[in-house]
C-alpha atoms as a printed R data frame, in Angstrom:
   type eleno elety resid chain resno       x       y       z
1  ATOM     1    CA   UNK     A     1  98.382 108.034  98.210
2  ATOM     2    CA   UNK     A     2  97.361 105.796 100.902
3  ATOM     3    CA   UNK     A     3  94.167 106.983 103.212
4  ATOM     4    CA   UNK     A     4  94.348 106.137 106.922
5  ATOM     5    CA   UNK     A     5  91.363 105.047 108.445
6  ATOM     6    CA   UNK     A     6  90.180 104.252 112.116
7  ATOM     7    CA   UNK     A     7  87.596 102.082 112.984
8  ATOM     8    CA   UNK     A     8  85.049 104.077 115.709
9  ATOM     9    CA   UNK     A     9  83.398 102.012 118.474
10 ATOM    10    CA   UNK     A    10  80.042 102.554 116.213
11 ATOM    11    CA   UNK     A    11  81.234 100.269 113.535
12 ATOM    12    CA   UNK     A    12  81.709 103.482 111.205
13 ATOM    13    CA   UNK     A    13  84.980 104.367 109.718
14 ATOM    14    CA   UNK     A    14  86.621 107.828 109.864
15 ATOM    15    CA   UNK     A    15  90.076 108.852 107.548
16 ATOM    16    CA   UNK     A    16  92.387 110.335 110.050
17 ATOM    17    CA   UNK     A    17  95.149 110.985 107.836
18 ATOM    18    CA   UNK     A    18  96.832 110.539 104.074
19 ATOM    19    CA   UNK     A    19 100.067 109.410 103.305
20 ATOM    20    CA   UNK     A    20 101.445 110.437 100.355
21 ATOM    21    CA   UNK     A    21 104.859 109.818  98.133
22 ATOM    22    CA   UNK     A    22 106.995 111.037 101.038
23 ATOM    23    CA   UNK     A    23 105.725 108.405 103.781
24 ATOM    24    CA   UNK     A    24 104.939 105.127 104.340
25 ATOM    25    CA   UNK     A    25 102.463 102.540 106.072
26 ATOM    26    CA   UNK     A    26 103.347  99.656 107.994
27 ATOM    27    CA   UNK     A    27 105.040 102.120 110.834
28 ATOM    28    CA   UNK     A    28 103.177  99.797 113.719
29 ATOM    29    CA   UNK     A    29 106.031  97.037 113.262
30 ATOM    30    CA   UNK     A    30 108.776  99.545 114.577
31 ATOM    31    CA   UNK     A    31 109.067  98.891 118.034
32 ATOM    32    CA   UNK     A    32 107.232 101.365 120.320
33 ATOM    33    CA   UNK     A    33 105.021 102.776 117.105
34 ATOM    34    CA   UNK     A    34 101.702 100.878 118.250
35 ATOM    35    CA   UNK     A    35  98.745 102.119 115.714
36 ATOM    36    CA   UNK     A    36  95.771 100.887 115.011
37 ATOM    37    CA   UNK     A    37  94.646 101.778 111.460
38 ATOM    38    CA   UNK     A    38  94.225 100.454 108.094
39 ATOM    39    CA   UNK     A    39  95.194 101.892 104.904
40 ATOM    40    CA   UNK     A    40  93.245 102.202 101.476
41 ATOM    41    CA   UNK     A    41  95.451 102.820  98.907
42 ATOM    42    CA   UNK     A    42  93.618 105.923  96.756
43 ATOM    43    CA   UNK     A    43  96.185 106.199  93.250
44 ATOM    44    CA   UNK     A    44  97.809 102.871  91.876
45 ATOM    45    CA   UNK     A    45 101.538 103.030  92.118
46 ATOM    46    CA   UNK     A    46 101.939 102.368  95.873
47 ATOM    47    CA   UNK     A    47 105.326 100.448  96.326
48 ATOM    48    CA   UNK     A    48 104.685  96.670  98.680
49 ATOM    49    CA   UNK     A    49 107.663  95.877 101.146
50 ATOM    50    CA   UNK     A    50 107.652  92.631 102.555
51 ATOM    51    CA   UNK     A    51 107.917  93.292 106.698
52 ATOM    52    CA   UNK     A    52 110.197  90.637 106.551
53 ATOM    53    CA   UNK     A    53 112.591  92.886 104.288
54 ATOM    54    CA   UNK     A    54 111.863  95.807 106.315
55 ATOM    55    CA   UNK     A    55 113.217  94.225 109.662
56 ATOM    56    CA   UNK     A    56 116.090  93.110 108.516
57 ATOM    57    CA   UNK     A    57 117.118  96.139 106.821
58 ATOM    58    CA   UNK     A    58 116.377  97.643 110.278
59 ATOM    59    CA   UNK     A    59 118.056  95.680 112.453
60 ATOM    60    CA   UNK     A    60 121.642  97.431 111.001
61 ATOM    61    CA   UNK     A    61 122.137 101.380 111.862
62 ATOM    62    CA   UNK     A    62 122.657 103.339 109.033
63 ATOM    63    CA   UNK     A    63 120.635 105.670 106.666
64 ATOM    64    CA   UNK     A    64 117.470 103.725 106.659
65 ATOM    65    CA   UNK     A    65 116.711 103.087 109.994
66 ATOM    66    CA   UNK     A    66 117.681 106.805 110.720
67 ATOM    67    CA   UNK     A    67 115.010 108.152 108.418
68 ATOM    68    CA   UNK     A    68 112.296 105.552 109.322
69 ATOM    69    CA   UNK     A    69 113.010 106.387 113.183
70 ATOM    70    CA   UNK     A    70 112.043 110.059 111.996
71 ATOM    71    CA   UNK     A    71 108.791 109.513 109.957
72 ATOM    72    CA   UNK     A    72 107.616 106.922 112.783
73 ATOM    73    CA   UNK     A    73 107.886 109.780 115.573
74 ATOM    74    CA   UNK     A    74 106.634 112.597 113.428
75 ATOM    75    CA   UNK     A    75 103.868 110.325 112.235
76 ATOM    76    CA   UNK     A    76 103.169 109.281 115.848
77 ATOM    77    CA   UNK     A    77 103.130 112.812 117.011
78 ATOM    78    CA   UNK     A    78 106.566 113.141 118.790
C-alpha cells in the first residue's frame, strides 16, 4: 500500500488517498495526468518500474496501455 500525500501551502502534509495492490503510482508521466503528490510506501512488497520501461511499453497499443489509460482517468477523477 502506497499513501498519497499533498503538500499544503502551510508546509504540513495531508494523505489524500491510498493505493493499494490494484493501482499504481507514477500516473503523472502519462500525458495529460498532471499530479502533484508523493507517495510513502506503508507495507514492503511494492513492485519499482523504471519510467523508462513504462514509456516504452506505452508507446505500443495493446492491453497495457488500455488498462493504464483507465486507472489514470479514474484516479484523476474522469
Amino acid at each position: 500500500m502506497v499513501s498519497r500525500i499533498a503538500h499544503l501551502s502551510d508546509g504540513q502534509t495531508l494523505e489524500v488517498g491510498l493505493i493499494g495492490s490494484g493501482g499504481m503510482t507514477g500516473i503523472s508521466v502519462l500525458p495529460g495526468a498532471e499530479m502533484a503528490y508523493d507517495g510513502i510506501v506503508q507495507v514492503p512488497g511494492a513492485v519499482r518500474l523504471a519510467i523508462a520501461a513504462m514509456a516504452e511499453e506505452l508507446r505500443h497499443p495493446g492491453p497495457a496501455h488500455e488498462l493504464l489509460g483507465k486507472y489514470a482517468w479514474q484516479l484523476v477523477g474522469g
